[in-house]
C-alpha positions, -999 to +999 in steps of 0.1 A: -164-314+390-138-295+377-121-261+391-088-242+389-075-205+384-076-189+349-055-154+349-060-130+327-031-112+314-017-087+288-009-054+271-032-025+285-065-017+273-066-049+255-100-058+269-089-077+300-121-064+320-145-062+295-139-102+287-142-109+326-175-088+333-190-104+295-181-139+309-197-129+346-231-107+336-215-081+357-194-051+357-170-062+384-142-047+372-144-012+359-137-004+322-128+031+305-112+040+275-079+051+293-048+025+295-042+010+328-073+019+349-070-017+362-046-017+398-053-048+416-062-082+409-097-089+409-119-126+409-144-131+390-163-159+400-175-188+373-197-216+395-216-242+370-228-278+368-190-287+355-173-271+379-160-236+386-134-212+371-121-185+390-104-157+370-081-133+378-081-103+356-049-083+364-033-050+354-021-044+319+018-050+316+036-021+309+074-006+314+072-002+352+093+025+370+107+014+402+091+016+432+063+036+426+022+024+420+032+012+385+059-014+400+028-026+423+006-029+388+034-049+373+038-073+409-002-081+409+007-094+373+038-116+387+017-128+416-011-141+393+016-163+375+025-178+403+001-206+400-025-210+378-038-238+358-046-213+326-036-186+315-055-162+287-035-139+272-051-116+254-042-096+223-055-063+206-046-067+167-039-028+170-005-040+186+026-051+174+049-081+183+076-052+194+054-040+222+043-080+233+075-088+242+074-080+275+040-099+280+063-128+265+085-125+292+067-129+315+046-162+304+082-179+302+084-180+339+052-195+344+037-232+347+002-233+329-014-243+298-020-211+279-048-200+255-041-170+231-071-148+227-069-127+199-096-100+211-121-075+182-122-101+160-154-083+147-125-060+129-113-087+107-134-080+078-134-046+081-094-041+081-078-073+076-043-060+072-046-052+107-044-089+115-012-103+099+011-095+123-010-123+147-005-153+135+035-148+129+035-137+164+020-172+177+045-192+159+069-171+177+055-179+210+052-214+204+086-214+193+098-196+226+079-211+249+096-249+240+110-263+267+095-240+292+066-256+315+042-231+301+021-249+274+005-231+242-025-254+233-044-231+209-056-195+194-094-181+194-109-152+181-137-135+202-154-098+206-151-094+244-174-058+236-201-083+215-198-116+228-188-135+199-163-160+211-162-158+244-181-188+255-155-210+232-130-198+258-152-204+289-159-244+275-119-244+266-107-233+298-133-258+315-114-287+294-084-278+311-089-275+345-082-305+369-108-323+385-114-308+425-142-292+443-151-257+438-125-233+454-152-213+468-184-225+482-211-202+474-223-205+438-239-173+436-207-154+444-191-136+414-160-119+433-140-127+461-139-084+459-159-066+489-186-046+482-163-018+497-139-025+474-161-026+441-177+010+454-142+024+456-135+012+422-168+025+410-157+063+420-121+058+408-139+052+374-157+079+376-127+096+380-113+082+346-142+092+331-146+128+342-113+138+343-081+150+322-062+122+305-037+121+337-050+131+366-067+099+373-033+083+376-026+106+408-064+097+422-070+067+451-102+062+465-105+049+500-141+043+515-143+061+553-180+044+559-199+022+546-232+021+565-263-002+556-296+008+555-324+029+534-303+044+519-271+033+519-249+062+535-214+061+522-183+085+528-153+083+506-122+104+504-103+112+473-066+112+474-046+133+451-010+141+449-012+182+448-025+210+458-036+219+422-053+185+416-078+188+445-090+216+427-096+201+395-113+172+411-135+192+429-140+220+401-154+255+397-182+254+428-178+218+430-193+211+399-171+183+389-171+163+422-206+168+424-206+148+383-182+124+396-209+117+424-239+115+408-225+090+384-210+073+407-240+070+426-263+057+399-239+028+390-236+020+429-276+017+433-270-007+405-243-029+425-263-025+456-299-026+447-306-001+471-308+039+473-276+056+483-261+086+494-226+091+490-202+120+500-172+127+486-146+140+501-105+151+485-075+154+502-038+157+492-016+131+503+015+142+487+036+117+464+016+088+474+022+072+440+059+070+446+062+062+489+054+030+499+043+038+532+016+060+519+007+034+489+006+006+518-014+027+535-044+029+507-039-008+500-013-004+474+013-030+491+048-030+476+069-058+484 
């Protein structure tokens, strides 16, 4: 038996999430077209005859302003590097080696062997130009990374939208581990992640979803009560950070909370397997993106 920690890290919106839930047959982590929906670290769970991977698909790394929700984004990241026995970095060939420098940074601190996942390789024929930049750009890393105790060993091209490639990673990362018994014991686990926590998550998606470009940014979700039976009966509250935003989250008559719900609902039902009602709530909690007592207080801890 084999197991160990694989982290997940990189630029955002380069298809951290979508690789994780492909691998898992889940949507455990929530995925939308906008950059850095991802806030917290989450597990995803591998269990198979050969052992078990547990990933850790963290926020995208980005320039961080100081001591506000973006500076937590940026410590989940630090925190995943700490210790684990891969890592995947991921790459979107729309990037460019001026804006991976930062992720570059970061792997120099770190003590793993490290796969390169070049991600939409389903692209390359159509616009191969697009491409060129890559393999330069792994040279480079190999080249920086000498003498540090983090350890390139290869490149693969995958799809994490299709598929294609993905399992490579999976049987690559399983050749790396070292040998130990499974870190957790229940082999039909996929996330270490509440099923609080995933409902929140599934609102604050809906929330990227349904709303401007940047209000979501302003938006927590924290779950009031989470009560089993049939149906499900859970109350969330909304936190924005103005007097203005609550409106627009609610909407003329509450037509957009009420969209935010229902959606929300339907992909809860899903997780669950079981009917649900779910009220929505939104207050203002002014500036809680930028005071850490407030961001402590919806689970945002800044250290």
């Amino acid at each position: 038996m084999k197991s160990g920690i694989a982290a997940l890290i990189g630029r955002p919106n380069v298809g951290k999430s979508t690789f994780l839930n492909r691998v898992l047959g889940e949507s455990i982590s929530i995925v939308t077209p906008k950059a850095q929906t991802t806030r917290d670290q989450i597990r995803g769970i591998v269990t198979e005859d050969r052992g078990q991977i547990v990933f850790v698909d963290t926020p995208g790394i980005h320039r961080a302003k100081e001591g506000g929700i973006n500076e937590y984004m940026i410590q989940e990241v630090v925190r995943a590097l700490e210790a684990p026995d891969v890592v995947i970095y991921l790459i979107d060939p729309a990037s460019k080696p001026s804006a991976e420098e930062r992720v570059l940074e970061h792997l120099k601190g770190a003590s793993c062997s490290l796969l390169v996942v070049v991600n939409k390789c389903d692209l390359m024929r159509k616009d191969p130009a697009m491409f060129e930049w890559i393999a330069p750009w792994i040279a480079k890393i190999r080249a920086d990374l000498e003498g540090t105790r983090c350890r390139l060993i290869r490149s693969i091209e995958i799809s994490a939208e299709r598929g294609a490639g993905v399992r490579e990673v999976v049987d690559e990362i399983f050749t790396l581990l070292p040998e130990g018994p499974p870190l957790y014991g229940d082999a039909d686990s996929l996330t270490d992640r509440s099923s609080r926590f995933v409902v929140a998550e599934l609102i604050r998606k809906q929330l990227f979803m349904n709303l401007g470009d940047e209000l979501p940014y302003s938006c927590a979700v924290e779950i009031e009560s989470f009560k089993e039976g049939a149906p499900v009966r859970i109350a969330a509250l909304i936190h924005v950070e103005r007097e203005s935003q609550k409106g627009m989250v609610i909407g003329a008559g509450g037509k957009k909370i009420k969209e935010i719900g229902t959606r929300a609902r339907m992909e809860i039902e899903t997780l669950l397997g079981s009917k649900v009602h779910l009220e929505l709530r939104v207050k203002v909690l002014a500036d809680w993106t930028r005071e850490k007592r407030k961001m402590k207080g919806l689970g945002y801890t800044l250290e």
